[in-house]
Backbone as CSV, one residue per row, in Angstrom:
resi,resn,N_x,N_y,N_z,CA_x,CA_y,CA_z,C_x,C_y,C_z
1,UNK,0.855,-1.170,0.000,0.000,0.000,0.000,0.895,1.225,0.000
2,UNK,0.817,2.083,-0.903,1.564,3.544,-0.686,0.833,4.259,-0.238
3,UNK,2.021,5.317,0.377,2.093,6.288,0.985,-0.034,7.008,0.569
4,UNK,0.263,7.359,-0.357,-1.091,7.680,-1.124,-1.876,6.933,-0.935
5,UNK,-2.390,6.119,-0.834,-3.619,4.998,-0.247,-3.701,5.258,0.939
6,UNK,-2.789,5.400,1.687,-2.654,5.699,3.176,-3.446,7.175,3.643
7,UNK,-3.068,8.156,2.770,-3.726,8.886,2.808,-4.754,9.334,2.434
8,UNK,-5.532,8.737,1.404,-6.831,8.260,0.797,-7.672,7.539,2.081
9,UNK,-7.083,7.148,2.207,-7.378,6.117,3.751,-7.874,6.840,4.601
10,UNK,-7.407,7.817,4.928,-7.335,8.343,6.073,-8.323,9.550,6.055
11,UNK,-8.282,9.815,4.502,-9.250,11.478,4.663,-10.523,10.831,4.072
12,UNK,-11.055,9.984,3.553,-12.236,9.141,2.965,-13.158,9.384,4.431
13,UNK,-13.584,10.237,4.736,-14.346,10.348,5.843,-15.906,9.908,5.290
14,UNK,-16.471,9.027,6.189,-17.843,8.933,6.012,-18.008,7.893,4.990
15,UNK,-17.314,7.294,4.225,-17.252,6.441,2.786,-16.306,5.387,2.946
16,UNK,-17.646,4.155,3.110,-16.683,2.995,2.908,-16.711,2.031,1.793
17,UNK,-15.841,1.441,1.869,-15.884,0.737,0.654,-15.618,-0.431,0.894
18,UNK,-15.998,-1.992,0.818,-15.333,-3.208,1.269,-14.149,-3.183,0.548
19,UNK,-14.688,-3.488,-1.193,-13.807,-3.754,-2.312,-12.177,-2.718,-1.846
20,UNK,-12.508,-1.516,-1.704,-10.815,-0.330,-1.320,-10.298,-1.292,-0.525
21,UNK,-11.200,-2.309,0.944,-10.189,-2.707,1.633,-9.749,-3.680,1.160
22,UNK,-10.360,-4.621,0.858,-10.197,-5.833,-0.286,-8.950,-5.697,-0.688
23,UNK,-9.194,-4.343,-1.987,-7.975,-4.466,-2.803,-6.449,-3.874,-1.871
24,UNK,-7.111,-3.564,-0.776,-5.835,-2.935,0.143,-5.234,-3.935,0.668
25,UNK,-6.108,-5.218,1.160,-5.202,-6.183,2.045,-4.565,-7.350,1.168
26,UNK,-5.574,-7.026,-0.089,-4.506,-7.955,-1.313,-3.296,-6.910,-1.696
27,UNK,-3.127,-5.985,-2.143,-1.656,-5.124,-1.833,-0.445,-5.405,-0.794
28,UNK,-1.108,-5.899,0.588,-0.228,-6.073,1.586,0.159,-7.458,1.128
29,UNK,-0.585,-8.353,1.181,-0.645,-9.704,1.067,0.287,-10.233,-0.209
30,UNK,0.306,-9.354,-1.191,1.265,-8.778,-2.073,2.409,-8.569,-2.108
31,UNK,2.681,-7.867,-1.043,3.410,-7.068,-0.760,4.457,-7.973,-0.002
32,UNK,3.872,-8.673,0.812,4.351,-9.877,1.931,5.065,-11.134,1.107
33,UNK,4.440,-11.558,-0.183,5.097,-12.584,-0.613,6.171,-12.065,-1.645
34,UNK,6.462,-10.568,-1.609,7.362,-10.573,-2.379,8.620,-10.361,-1.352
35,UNK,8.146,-9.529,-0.513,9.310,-9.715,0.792,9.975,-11.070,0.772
36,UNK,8.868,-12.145,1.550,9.629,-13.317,1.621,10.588,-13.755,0.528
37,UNK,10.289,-13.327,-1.074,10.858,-14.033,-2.021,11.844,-13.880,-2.222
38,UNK,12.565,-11.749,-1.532,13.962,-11.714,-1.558,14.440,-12.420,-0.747
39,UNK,13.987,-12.683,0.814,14.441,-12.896,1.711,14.964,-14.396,1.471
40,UNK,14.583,-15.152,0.764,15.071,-16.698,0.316,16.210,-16.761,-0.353
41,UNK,16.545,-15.216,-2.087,17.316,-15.197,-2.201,18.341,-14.262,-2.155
42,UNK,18.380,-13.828,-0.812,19.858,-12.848,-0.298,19.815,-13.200,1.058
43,UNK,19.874,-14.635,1.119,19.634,-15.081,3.020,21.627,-14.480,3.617
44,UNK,22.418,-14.686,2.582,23.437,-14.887,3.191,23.843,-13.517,2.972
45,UNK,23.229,-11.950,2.589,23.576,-10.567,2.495,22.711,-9.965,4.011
46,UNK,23.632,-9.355,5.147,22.713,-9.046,6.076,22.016,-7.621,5.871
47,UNK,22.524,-6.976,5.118,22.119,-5.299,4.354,20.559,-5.688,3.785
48,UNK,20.558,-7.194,2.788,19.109,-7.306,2.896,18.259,-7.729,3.431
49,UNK,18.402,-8.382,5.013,17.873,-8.687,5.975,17.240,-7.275,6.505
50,UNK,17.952,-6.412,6.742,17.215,-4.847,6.817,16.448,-4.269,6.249
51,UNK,16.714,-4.618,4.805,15.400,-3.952,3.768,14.507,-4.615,4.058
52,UNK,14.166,-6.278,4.048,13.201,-7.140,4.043,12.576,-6.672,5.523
53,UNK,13.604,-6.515,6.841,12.463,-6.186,8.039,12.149,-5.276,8.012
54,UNK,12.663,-3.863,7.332,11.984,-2.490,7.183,10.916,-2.829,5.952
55,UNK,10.854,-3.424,5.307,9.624,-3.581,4.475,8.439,-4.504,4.992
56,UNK,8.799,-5.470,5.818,7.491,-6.214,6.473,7.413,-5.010,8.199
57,UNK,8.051,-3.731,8.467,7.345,-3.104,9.176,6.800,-2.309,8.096
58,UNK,7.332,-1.646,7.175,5.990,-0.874,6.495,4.576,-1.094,6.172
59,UNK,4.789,-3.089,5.883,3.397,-3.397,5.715,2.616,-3.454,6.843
60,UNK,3.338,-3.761,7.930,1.881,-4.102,9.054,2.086,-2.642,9.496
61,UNK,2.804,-1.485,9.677,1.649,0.045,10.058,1.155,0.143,8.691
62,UNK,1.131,-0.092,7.262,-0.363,-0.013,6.800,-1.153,-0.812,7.026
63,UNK,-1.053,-2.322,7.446,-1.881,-2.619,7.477,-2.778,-1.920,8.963
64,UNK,-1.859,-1.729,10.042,-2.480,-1.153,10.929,-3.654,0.061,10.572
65,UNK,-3.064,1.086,10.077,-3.775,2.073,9.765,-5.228,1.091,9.132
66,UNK,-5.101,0.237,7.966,-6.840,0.286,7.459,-7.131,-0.597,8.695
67,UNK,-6.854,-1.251,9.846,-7.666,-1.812,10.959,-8.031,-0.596,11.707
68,UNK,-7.231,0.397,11.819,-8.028,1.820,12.872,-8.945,2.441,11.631
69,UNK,-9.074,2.774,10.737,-9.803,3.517,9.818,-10.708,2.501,9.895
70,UNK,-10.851,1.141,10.188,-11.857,0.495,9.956,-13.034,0.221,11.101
71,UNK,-12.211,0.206,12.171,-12.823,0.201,13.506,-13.248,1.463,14.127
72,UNK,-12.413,2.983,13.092,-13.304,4.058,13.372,-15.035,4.072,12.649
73,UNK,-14.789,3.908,11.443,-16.037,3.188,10.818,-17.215,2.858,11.257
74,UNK,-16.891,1.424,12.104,-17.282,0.787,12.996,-17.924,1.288,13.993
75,UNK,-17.558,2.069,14.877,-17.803,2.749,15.875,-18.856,3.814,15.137
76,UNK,-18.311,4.471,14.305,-19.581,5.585,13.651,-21.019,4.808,13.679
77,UNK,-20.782,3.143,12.314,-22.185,2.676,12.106,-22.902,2.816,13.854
78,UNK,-22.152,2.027,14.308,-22.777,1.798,15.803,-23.541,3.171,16.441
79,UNK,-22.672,3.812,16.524,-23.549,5.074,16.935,-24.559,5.597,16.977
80,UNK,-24.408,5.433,15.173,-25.883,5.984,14.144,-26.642,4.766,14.632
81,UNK,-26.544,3.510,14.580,-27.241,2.241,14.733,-28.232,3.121,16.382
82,UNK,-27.209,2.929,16.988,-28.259,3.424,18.749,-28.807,4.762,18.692
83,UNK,-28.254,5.304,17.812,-29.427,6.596,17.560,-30.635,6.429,16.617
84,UNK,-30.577,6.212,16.058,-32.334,5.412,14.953,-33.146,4.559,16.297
85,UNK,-31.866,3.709,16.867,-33.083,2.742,17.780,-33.612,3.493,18.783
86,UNK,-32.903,4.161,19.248,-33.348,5.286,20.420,-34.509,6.517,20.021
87,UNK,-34.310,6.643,18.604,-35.226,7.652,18.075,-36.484,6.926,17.389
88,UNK,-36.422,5.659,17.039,-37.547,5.060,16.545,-39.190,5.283,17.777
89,UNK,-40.045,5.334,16.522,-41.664,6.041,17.262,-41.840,4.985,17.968
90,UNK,-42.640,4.927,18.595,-43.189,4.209,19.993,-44.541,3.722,19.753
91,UNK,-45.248,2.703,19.545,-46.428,2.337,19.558,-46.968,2.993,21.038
92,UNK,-48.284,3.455,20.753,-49.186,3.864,21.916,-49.481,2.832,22.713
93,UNK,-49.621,2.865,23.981,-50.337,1.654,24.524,-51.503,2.041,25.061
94,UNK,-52.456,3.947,24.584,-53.324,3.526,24.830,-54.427,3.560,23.569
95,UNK,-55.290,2.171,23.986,-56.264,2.159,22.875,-57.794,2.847,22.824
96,UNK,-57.910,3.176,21.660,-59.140,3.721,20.742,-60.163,2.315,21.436
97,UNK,-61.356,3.277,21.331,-62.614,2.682,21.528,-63.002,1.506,20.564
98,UNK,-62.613,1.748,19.330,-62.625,0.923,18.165,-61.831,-0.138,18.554
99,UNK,-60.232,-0.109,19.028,-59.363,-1.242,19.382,-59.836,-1.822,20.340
100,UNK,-60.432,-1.332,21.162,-61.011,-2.046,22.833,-61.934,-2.922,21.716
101,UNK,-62.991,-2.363,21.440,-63.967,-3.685,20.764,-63.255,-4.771,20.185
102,UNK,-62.544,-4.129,19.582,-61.825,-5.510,18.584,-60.801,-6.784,19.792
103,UNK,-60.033,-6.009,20.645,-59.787,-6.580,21.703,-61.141,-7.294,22.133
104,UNK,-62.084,-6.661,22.540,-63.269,-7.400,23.234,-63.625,-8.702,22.632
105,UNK,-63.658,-8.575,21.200,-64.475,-9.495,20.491,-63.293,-10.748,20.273
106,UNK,-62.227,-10.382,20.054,-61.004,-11.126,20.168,-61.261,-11.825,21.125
107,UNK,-61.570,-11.296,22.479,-61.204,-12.376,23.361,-62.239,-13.436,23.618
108,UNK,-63.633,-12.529,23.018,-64.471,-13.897,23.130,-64.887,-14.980,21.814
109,UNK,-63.679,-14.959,21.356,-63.598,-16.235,19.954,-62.367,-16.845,20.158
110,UNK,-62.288,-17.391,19.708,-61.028,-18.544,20.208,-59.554,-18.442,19.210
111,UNK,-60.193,-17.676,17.869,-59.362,-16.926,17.181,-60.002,-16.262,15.831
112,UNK,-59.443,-15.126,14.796,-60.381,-14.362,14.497,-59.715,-14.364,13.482
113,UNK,-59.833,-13.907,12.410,-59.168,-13.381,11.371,-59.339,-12.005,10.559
114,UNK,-58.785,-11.423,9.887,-58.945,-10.065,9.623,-60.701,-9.714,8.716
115,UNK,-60.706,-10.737,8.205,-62.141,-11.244,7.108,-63.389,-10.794,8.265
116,UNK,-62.842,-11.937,9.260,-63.776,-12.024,10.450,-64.327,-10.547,11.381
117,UNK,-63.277,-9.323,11.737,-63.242,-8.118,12.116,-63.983,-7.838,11.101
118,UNK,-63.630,-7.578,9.445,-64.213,-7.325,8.755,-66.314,-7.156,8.617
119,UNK,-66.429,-8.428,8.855,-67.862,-8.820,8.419,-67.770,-8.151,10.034
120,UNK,-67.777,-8.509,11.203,-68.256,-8.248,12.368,-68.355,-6.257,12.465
121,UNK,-67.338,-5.928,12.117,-67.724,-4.158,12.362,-68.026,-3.950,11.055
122,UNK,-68.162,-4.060,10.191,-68.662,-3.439,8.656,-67.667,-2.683,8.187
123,UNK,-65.928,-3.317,7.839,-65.338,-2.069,7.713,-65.766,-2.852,5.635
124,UNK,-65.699,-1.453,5.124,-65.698,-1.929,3.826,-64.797,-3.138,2.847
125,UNK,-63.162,-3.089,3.531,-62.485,-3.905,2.978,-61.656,-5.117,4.135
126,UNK,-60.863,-5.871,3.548,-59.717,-6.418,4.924,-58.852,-6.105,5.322
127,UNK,-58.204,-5.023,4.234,-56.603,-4.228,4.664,-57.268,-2.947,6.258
128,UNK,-57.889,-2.619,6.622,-58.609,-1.849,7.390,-58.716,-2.988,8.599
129,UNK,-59.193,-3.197,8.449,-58.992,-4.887,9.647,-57.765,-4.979,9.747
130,UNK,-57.172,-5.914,9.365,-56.079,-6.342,8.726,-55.050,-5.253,9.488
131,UNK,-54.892,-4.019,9.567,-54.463,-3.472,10.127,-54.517,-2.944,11.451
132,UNK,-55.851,-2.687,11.817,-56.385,-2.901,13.306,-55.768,-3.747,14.272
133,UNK,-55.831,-4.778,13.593,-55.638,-6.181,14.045,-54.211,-6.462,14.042
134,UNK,-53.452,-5.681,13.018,-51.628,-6.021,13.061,-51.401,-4.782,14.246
135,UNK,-52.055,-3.751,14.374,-51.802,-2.767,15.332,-51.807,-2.584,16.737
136,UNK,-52.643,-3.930,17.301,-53.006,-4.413,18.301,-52.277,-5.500,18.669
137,UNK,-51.581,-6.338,17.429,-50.653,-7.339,17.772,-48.910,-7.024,18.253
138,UNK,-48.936,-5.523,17.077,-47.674,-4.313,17.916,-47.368,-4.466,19.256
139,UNK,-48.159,-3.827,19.279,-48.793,-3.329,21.402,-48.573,-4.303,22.135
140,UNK,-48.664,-6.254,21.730,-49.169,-6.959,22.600,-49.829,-7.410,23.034
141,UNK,-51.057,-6.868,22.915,-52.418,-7.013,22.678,-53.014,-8.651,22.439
142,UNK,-52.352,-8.678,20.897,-52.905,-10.052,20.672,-51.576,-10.627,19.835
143,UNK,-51.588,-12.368,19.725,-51.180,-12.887,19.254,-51.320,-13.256,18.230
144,UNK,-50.318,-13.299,17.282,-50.570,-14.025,15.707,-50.303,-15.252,15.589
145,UNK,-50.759,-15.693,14.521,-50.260,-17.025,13.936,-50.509,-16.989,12.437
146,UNK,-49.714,-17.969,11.784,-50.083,-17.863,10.215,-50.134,-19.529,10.247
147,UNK,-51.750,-19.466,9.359,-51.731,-21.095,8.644,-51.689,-21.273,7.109
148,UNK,-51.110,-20.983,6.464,-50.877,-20.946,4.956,-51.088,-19.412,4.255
149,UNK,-51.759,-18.869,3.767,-52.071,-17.413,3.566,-52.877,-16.567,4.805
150,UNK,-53.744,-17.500,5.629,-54.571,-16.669,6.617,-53.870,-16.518,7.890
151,UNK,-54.234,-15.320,8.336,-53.346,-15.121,9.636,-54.293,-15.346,10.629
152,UNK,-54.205,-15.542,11.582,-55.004,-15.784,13.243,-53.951,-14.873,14.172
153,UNK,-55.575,-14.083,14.559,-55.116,-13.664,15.708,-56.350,-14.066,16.823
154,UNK,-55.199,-14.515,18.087,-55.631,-14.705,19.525,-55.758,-13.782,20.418
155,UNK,-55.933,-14.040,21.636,-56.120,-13.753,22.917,-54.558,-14.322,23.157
156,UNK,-53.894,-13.112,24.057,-52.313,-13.943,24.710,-52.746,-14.801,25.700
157,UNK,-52.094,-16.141,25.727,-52.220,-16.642,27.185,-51.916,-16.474,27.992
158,UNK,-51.606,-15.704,28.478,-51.375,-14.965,30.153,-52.814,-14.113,30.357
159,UNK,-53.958,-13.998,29.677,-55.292,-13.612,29.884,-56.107,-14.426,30.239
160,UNK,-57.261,-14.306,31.107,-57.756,-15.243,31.376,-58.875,-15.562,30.849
C-alpha cells in the first residue's frame, strides 16, 4: 500500500468501501510474498535482511492504519445504529374505543381473522382490519399465527 492509499485512507471520511479494503489487504498480502521471495534469495547478504524487516514493518503500520480507519467506521455505524433505535416512534399503549372492541371481540372467539373483524364491524375492505388487528398485535395485545395465507389472531395466554 503507498504512501497515497494511506492517505486516501485516512481522509475518505464517512465512505466505505469493502472492495478499497479488499484491494488494500490484497496489496499487503502482495506485498508480503514478495518480501519473503527476496528474503530466500539474499539469506546470506545481512544489508538485505534490513530492507526485508523495514519492508514487512511498512506493511503491518499499513496494514495497521486500514484496521483503525476500519474500527473508526465501525464505531460511527454503531452510533448511528443506537441513535435510529433510540429515536424510533413508539407504539401507543393507549387504545381507541374501536381497538377495545376488537380486543373485546377477540377475546371472546377462540381466534379471528382479519375477514372475520371485517364482516363483524362493517369495515368496507380487509386491509382496514387487517391493520387494526396487526396494530393491536404491535402493542401486545394479541397474538398471531399464520396457517398458509390466513393469519389468526388470539387472545395472549397470560389472559384469562
Amino acid at each position: 500500500m503507498t504512501d497515497k492509499n494511506i492517505e486516501e485512507s485516512k481522509s475518505a471520511k464517512g465512505s466505505f468501501s469493502a472492495q478499497k479494503y479488499a484491494l488494500n489487504l490484497g496489496d499487503q498480502m502482495s506485498a508480503l510474498v514478495e518480501v519473503t521471495e527476496k528474503f530466500k534469495t539474499v539469506a546470506d547478504n545481512p544489508m538485505m535482511f534490513t530492507q526485508i524487516f523495514l519492508g514487512l514493518k511498512t506493511a503491518l503500520d499499513n496494514f495497521n492504519v486500514l484496521l483503525i480507519d476500519l474500527t473508526k467506521k465501525l464505531e460511527e455505524i454503531d452510533k448511528r445504529l443506537a441513535e435510529l433505535e433510540t429515536s424510533a416512534p413508539r407504539e401507543s399503549q393507549e387504545l381507541t374505543k374501536t381497538d377495545q372492541e376488537i380486543l373485546d371481540y377477540v377475546m371472546t372467539q377462540e381466534r379471528v381473522t382479519a375477514e372475520d373483524v371485517q364482516k363483524k364491524f362493517s369495515y368496507s375492505g380487509k386491509n382496514a382490519a387487517s391493520a387494526r388487528l396487526h396494530k393491536l398485535f404491535t402493542a401486545g395485545a394479541l397474538q398471531k399465527a399464520h396457517s398458509g395465507k390466513t393469519v389468526y389472531y388470539t387472545a395472549p395466554k397470560n389472559n384469562p
